[in-house]
C-alpha positions in Angstrom: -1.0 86.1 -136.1 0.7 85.6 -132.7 1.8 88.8 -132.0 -1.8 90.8 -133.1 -3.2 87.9 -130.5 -0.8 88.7 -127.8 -0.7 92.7 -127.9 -4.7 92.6 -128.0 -5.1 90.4 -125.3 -2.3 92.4 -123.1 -1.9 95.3 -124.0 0.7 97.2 -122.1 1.5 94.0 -120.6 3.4 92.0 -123.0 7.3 91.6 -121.9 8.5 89.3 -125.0 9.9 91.1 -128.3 7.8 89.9 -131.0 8.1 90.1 -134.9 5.9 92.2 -137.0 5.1 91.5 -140.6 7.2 91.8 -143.5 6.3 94.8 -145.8 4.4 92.0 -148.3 2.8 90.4 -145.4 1.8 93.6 -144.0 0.2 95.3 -147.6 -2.2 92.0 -147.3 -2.8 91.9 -143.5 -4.9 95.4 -143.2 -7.4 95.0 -140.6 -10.2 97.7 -139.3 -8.6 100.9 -137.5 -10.1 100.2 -134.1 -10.7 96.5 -133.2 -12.6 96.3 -129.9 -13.8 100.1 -129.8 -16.5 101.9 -131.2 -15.3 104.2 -134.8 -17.2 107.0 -133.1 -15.6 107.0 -130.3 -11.7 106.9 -131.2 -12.8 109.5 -133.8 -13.4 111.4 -131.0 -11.0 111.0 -128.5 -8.3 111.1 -131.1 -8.5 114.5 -132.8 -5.3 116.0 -133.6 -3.9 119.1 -131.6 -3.2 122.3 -133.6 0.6 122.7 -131.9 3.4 122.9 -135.0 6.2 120.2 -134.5 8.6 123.1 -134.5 6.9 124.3 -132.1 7.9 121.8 -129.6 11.6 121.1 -128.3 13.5 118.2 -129.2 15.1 116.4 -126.5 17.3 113.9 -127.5 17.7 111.0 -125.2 21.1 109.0 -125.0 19.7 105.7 -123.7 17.2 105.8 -126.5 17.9 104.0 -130.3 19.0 106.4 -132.3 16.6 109.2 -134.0 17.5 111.4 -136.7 16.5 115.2 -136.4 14.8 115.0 -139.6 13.3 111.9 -138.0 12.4 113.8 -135.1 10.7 116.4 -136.7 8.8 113.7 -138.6 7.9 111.9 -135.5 6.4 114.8 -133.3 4.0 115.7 -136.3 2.7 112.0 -136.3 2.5 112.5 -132.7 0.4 115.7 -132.7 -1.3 114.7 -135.3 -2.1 111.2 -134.2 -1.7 110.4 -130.3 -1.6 113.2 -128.5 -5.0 113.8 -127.8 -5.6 110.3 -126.2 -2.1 110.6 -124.4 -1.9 114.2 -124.2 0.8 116.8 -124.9 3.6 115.5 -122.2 3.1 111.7 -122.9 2.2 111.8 -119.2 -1.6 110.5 -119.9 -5.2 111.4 -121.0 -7.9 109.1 -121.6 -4.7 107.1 -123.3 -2.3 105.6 -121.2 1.0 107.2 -120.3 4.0 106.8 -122.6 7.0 108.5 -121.1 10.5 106.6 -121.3 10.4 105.1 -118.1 7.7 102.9 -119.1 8.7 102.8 -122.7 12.3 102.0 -122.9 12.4 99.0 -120.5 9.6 97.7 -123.2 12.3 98.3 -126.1 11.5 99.0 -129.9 10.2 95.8 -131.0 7.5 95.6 -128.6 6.6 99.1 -129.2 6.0 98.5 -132.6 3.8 95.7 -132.1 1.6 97.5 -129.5 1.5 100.2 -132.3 1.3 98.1 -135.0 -2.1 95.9 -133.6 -3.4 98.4 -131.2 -5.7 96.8 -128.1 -9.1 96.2 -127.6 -9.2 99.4 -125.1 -9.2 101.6 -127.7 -5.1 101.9 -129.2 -5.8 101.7 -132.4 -3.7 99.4 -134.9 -2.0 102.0 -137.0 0.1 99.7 -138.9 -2.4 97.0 -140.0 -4.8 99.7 -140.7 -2.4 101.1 -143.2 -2.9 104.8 -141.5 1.1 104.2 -140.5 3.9 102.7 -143.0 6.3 99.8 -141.4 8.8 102.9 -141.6 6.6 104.9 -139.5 5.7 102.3 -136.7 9.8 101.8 -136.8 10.2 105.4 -135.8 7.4 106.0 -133.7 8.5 102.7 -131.2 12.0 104.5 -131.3 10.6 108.0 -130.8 8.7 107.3 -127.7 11.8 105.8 -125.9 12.5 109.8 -125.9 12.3 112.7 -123.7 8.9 113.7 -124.7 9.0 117.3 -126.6 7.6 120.1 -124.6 6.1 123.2 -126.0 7.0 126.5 -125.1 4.6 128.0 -121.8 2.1 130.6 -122.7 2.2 133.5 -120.1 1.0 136.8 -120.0 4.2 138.4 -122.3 3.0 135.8 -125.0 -0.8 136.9 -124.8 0.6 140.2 -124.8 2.7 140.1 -128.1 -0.1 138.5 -129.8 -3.1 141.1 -128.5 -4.5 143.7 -130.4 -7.1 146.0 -130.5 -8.8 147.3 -134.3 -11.5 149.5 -133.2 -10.4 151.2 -129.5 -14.1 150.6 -127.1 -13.6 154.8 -127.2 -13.9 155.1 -131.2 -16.9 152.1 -131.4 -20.4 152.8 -131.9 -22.5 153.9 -129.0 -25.7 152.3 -130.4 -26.7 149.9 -133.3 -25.9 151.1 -136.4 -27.0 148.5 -138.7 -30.6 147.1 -139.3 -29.7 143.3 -138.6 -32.3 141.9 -136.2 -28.9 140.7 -133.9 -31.1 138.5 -131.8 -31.8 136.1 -134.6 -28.8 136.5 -136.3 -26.3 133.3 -136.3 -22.5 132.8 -135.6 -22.0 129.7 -137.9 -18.6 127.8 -137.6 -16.7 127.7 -140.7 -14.4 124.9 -139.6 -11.8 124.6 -142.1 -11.6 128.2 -144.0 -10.7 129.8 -140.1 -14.0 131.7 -140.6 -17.4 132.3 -139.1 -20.4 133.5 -141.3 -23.0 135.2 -139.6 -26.2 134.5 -141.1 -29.5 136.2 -140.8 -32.5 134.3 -139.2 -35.3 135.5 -141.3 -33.5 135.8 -144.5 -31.4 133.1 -144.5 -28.5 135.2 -146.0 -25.0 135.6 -145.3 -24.5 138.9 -143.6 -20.5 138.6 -143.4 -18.0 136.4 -143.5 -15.3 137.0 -140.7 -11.8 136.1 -140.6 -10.7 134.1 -137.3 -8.7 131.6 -136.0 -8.2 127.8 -137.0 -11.2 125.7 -136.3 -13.2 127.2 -134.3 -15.1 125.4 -131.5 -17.2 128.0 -130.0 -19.1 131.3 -130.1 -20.3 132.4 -126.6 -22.1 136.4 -127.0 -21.7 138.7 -124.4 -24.2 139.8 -121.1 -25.5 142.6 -123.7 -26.1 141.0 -126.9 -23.0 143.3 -128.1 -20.4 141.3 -128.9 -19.6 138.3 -130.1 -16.6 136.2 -128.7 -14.9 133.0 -131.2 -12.5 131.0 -130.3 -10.1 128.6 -132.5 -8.4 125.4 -131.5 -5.2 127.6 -132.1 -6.1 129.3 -128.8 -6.9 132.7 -130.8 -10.0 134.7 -129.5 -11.4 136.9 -132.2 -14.0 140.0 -130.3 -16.9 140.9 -132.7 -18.9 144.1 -132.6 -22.2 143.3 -134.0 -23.3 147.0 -133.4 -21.4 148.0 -136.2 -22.7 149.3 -139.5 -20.4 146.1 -140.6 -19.9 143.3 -137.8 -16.0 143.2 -137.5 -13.2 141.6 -135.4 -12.7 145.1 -133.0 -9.9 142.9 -130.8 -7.9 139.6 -131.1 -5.5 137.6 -128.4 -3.9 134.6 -128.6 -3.9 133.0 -125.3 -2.1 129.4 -125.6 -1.3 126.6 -128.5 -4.9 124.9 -128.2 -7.9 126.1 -126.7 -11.9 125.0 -126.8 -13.3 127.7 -124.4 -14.8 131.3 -124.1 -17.2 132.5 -121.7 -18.5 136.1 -120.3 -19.2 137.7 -117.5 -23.1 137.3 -117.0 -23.7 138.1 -113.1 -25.7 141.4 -112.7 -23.4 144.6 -111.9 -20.6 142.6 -114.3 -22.2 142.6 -117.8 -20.0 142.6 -120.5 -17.1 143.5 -117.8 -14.9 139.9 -118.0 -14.1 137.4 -120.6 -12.3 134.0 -119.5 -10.8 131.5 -121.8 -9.2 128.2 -121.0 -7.0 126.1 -123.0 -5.3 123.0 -123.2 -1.6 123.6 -123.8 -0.4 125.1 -121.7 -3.2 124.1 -119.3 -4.6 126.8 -117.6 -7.1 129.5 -117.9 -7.5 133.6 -118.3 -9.4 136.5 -117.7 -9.4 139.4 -119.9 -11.1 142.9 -119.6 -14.4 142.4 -121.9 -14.2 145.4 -124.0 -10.6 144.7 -125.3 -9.3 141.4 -124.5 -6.8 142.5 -122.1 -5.3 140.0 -120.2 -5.6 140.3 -116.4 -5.1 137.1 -114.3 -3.6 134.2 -115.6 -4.6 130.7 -113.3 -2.8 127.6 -114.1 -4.6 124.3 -113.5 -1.6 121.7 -112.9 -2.4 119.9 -109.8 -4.1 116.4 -108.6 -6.3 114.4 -109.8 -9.6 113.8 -107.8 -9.2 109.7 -107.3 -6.1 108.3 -106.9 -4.7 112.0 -105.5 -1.5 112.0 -108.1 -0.3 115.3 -110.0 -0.9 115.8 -113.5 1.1 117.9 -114.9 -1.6 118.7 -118.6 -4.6 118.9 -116.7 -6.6 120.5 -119.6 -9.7 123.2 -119.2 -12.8 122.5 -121.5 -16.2 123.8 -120.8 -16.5 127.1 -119.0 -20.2 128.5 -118.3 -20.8 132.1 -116.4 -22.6 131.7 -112.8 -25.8 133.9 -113.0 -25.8 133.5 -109.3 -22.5 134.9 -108.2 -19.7 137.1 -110.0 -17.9 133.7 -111.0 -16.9 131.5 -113.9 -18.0 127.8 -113.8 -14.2 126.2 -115.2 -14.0 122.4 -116.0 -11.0 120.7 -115.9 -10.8 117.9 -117.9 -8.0 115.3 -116.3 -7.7 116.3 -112.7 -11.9 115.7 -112.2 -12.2 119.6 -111.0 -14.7 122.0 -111.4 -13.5 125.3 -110.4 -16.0 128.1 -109.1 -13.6 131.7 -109.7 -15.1 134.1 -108.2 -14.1 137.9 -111.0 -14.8 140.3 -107.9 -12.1 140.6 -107.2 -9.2 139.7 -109.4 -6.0 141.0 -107.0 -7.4 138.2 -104.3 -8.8 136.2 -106.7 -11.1 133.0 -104.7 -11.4 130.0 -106.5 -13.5 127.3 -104.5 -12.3 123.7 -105.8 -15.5 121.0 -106.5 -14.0 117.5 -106.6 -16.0 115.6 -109.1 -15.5 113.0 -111.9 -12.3 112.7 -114.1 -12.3 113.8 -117.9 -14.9 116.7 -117.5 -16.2 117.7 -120.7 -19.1 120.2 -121.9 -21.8 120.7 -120.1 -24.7 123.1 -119.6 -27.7 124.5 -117.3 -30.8 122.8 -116.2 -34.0 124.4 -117.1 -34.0 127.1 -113.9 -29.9 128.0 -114.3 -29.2 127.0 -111.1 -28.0 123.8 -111.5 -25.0 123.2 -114.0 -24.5 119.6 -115.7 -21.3 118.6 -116.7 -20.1 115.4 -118.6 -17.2 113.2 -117.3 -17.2 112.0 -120.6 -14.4 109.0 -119.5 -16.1 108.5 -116.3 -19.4 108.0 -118.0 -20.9 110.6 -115.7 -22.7 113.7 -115.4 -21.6 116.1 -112.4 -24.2 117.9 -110.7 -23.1 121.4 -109.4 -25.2 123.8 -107.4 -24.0 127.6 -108.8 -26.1 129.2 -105.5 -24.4 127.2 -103.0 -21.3 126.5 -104.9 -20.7 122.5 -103.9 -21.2 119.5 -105.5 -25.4 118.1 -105.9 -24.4 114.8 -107.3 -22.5 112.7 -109.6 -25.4 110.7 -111.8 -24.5 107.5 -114.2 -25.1 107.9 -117.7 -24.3 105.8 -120.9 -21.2 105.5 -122.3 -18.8 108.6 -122.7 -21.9 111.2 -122.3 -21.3 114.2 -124.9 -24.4 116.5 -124.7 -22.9 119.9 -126.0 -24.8 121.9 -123.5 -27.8 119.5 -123.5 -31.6 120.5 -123.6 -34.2 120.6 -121.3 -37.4 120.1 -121.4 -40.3 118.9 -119.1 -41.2 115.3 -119.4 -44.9 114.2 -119.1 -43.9 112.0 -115.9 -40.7 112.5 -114.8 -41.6 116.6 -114.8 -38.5 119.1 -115.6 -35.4 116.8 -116.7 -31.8 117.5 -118.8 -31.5 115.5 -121.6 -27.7 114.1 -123.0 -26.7 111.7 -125.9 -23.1 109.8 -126.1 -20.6 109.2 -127.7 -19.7 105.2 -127.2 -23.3 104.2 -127.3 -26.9 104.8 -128.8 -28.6 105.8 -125.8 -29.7 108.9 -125.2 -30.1 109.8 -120.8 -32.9 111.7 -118.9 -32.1 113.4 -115.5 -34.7 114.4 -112.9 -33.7 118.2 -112.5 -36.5 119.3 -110.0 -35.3 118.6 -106.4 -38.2 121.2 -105.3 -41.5 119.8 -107.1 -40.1 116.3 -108.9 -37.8 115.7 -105.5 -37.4 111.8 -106.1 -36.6 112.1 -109.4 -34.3 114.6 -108.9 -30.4 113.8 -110.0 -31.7 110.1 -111.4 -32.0 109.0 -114.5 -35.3 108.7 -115.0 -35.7 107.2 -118.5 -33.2 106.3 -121.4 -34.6 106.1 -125.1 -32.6 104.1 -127.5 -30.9 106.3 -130.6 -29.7 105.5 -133.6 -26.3 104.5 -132.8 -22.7 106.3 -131.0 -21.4 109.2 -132.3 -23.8 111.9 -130.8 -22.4 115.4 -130.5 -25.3 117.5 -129.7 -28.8 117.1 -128.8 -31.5 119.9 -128.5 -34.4 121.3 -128.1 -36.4 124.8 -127.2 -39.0 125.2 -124.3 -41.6 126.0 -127.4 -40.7 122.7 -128.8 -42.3 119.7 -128.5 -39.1 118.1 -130.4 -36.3 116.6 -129.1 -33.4 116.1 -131.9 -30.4 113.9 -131.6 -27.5 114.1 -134.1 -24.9 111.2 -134.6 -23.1 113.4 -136.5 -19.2 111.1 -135.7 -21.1 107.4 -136.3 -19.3 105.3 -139.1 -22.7 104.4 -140.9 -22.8 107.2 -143.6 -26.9 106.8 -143.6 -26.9 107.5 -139.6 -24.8 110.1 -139.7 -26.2 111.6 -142.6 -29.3 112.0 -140.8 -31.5 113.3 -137.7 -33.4 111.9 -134.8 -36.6 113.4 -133.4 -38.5 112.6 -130.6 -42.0 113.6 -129.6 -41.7 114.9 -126.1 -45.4 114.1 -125.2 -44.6 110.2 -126.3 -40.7 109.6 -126.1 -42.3 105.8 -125.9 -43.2 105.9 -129.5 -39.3 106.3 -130.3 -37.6 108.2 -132.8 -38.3 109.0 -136.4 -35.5 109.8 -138.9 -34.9 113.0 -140.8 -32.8 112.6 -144.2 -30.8 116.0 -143.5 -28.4 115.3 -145.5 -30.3 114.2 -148.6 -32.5 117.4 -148.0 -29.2 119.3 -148.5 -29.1 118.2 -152.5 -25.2 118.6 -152.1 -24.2 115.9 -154.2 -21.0 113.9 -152.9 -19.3 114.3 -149.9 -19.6 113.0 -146.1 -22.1 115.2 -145.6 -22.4 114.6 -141.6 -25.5 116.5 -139.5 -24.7 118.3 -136.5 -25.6 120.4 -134.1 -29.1 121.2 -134.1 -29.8 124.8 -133.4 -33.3 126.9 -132.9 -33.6 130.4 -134.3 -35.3 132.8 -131.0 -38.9 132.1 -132.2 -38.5 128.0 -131.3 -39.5 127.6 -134.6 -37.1 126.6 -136.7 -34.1 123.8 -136.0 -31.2 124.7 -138.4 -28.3 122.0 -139.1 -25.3 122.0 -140.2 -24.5 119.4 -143.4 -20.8 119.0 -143.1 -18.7 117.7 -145.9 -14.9 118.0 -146.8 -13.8 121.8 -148.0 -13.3 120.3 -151.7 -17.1 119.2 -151.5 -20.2 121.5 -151.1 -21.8 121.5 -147.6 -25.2 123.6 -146.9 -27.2 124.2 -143.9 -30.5 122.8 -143.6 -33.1 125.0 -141.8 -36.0 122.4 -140.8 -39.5 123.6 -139.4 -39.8 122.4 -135.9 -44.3 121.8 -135.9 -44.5 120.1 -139.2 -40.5 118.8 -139.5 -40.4 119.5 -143.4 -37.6 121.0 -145.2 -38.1 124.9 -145.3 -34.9 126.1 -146.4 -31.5 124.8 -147.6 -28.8 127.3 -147.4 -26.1 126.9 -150.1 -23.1 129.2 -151.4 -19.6 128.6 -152.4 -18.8 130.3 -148.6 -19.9 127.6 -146.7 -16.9 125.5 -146.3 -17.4 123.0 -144.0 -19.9 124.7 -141.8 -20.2 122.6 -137.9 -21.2 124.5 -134.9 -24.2 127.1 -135.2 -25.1 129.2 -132.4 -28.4 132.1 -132.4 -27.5 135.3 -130.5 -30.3 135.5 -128.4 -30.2 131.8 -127.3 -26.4 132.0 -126.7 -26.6 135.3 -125.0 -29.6 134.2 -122.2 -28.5 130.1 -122.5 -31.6 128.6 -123.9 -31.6 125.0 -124.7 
């Protein structure tokens, strides 16, 4: 057990080859995946990137041990698949460490595959006594990081180009409603793993349409007017939905990178429905397209420096982006350099984008209750950035819990504290209030003014409606199958009481499967909280509409359709951000 001691107690500091296990001893030595960090939290940080391995070009390095093409290919999917969203694309660094050659090949193979073998306590996990990774594999993976690491192709405005297209020109659409859907209740549900949405109807509960779109996608973000309806996949492809059609249908499509989480409107009066914007991860920079067709107008990279230490990061990706209702900009975070960027749409040919130095690793994030204010999670940093949309600087940088992941958070007004922003977390169970009045609550404002104790890591999304006396907190990525299974729901009026658990799941009657909760969402009347029961596509998932007074079951929604159904998001609250 020497060398598991060793390359947990070091890390990236061991200098001494050491022996791993023979095959035997390995089959009988299978330890937990993650020793020394949270399930919940590698599960997050560790999601694979959608880029292909072919997609990628190999560079073979001459000072490195010797790697088969065939190898190669094998080794940049395990990559992908595996590492690269802790380490990120380049090997250059994420929330994992860097592992280009010059730090890798002085270590050699065999201390590779120990360090990848064992993992360490900061959060590498041990994918060779986990049995996630063969001996075979750990062999080629200490060999394929002494490498040139394999770039993708860039993704400029001839890519987004080739890949655009228009269905339904904005001439030859509908120039009113003509279909009897009540769109402000209706809901864009994620449709993870079938590249689908379905949109569902509030008062019904029935599927309206099911809509072809890209892989997995993260978001739907509606437009100023309630028109249209903007997805996008982790494949970086944007699918534009007119809802004023007899049938909702995909009108225009662009593929703006390799992976993507983002897609925002324009919102700022004069603007409506003008601009789109979407940001992406490879390559790492963001766009702006003409609203009606997806058009792609200005392309803005976001390589550059990091906020602390002042070094360039060549994969700096761009996660949440939320329309200033304030000024004619887009509010962009970017994830490693620690930026938010304010760019102001008025003018695309002299494009202004004012740079806010914050917090590294900014996440998601979301408005305080009077959309002035926008919070934003340095989920790594374990902080929440404060930014001022009217003055365009930085409020404040406020400590949280443990890698803070509040989807766009909720709001609500606390019998105390008065008007605060509420977020849950990833690496720990607690869930953070922040003062948000700086006018009427002014020593409260930008504090944490109270943290209630959850039921464990793993929360994705919290919520509630300013009709709601409920706050809900799911723990939908938390390794105990009966907490993420289920719901927590404060009273608002007595958050001292604590929480009391909701059996979504069970409620579901889906029979086997993970079936994880997430993402609590309100229909428009603040009555209802709807959540998603999320199983594997070879099990049945269902969504679970709850009523928010009495918290009973109301409705379950099941169909063969639903394959595993995740984000949720009600027109009207999407289109005017209440949460």
């Amino acid at each position: 057990m020497q060398a598991r001691k060793l390359a947990l107690a070091a890390g990236f500091s061991i200098m001494t080859a050491l022996p791993l296990f023979s095959g035997a001893a390995w089959a009988q030595a299978k330890a937990p995946m993650h020793p020394g960090t949270p399930e919940e939290e590698v599960r997050y940080k560790g999601a694979p990137v959608p880029i292909k391995p072919e997609e990628a070009k190999e560079t073979i390095s001459p000072k490195a041990p010797p790697v088969s093409p065939e190898e190669f290919t094998r080794a940049k999917q395990i990559y992908f698949e595996r590492c690269a969203g802790c380490h990120g694309v380049l090997r250059k660094g994420a929330t994992g460490k860097p592992l280009t050659p010059d730090i890798t090949l002085p270590k050699g193979t065999e201390y590779l595959k120990v360090f990848i073998a064992y993992g360490t306590p900061a959060g590498m996990p041990n994918w060779g006594t986990s049995g996630e990774l063969t001996e075979k594999d750990v062999d080629l993976m200490a060999r394929f990081l002494q490498h040139e690491p394999p770039t993708p192709p860039e993704f400029g405005l001839k890519e987004m180009k080739a890949s655009w297209k228009v269905h339904v020109p904005a001439d030859k659409r509908p120039t009113k409603k003509m279909n009897k859907l009540d769109l402000e209740n209706l809901f864009s549900v994620t449709l993870r793993d079938a590249g689908e949405i379905a949109l569902i109807d509030g008062a019904s509960k029935k599927i309206v349409s099911i809509i072809k779109t890209g892989y997995a996608v993260h978001i739907s973000r509606m437009s100023a007017s309630g028109r249209y309806l903007f997805v996008i996949g982790r494949d970086a492809k944007i699918d534009m939905i007119d809802l004023w059609m007899e049938k909702p249908a995909v009108v225009a499509e662009i593929k703006v990178g390799l992976e993507a989480r983002s897609v925002e409107t324009s919102k700022y009066k004069g603007y409506e429905d003008k601009y789109a914007v979407a940001g992406t991860y490879w390559p790492p920079q963001f766009v702006i397209m003409k609203g009606d067709s997806l058009e792609p107008l200005k392309i803005v990279a976001t390589r550059g420096m990091t906020v602390d230490t002042q070094e360039y990061h060549p994969e700096p990706r761009v996660a949440a982006i939320v329309a200033n209702h304030h000024k004619p900009e887009f509010v962009v975070n970017v994830k490693e350099t620690g930026k938010v960027l304010m760019a102001n749409y008025s003018d695309l040919n002299n494009l202004k984008v004012t740079e806010i130095a914050t917090a590294r690793f900014l996440h998601d994030g979301g408005w305080e209750a009077s959309q002035r204010y926008v919070m934003m999670a340095a989920n790594q940093s374990d902080k929440v950035v404060v930014i001022d949309t009217k003055e365009g600087k930085l409020e404040s940088i406020v400590s949280v819990g443990k890698i803070p992941h509040p989807g766009r958070g909720a709001n609500f007004k606390h019998p105390k504290f008065g008007p605060v922003w509420a977020t849950g977390h990833l690496g720990d169970e607690t869930i953070s209030l922040i003062g948000t009045d700086p006018k009427g609550h002014k020593k409260n404002a930008w504090k944490v003014v109270q943290t209630l104790k959850g039921q464990g890591g793993g929360s994705l999304f919290i919520k509630t409606h300013p009709k709601s006396k409920n706050l809900w907190v799911d723990t939908t990525l938390n390794p105990d199958a009966a907490v993420s299974q289920s719901i927590a729901v404060y009273d608002i009026n007595n958050l001292d009481k604590g929480f009391t658990v909701l059996p979504i799941g069970e409620w579901a009657g889906v029979g086997e499967g993970a079936k994880r909760v997430v993402q609590p969402e309100y229909n428009k009347a603040g009555d209802e909280v709807w959540f998603s029961v999320w199983s594997a596509k070879n099990h049945q998932s269902a969504i679970v509409v709850v009523d928010d007074k009495t918290r009973k079951l109301k409705a379950v929604i099941k169909d063969p359709k639903l394959i595993t159904p995740t984000g949720k998001f009600n027109v009207y609250n999407t289109q005017k951000d209440v949460y």
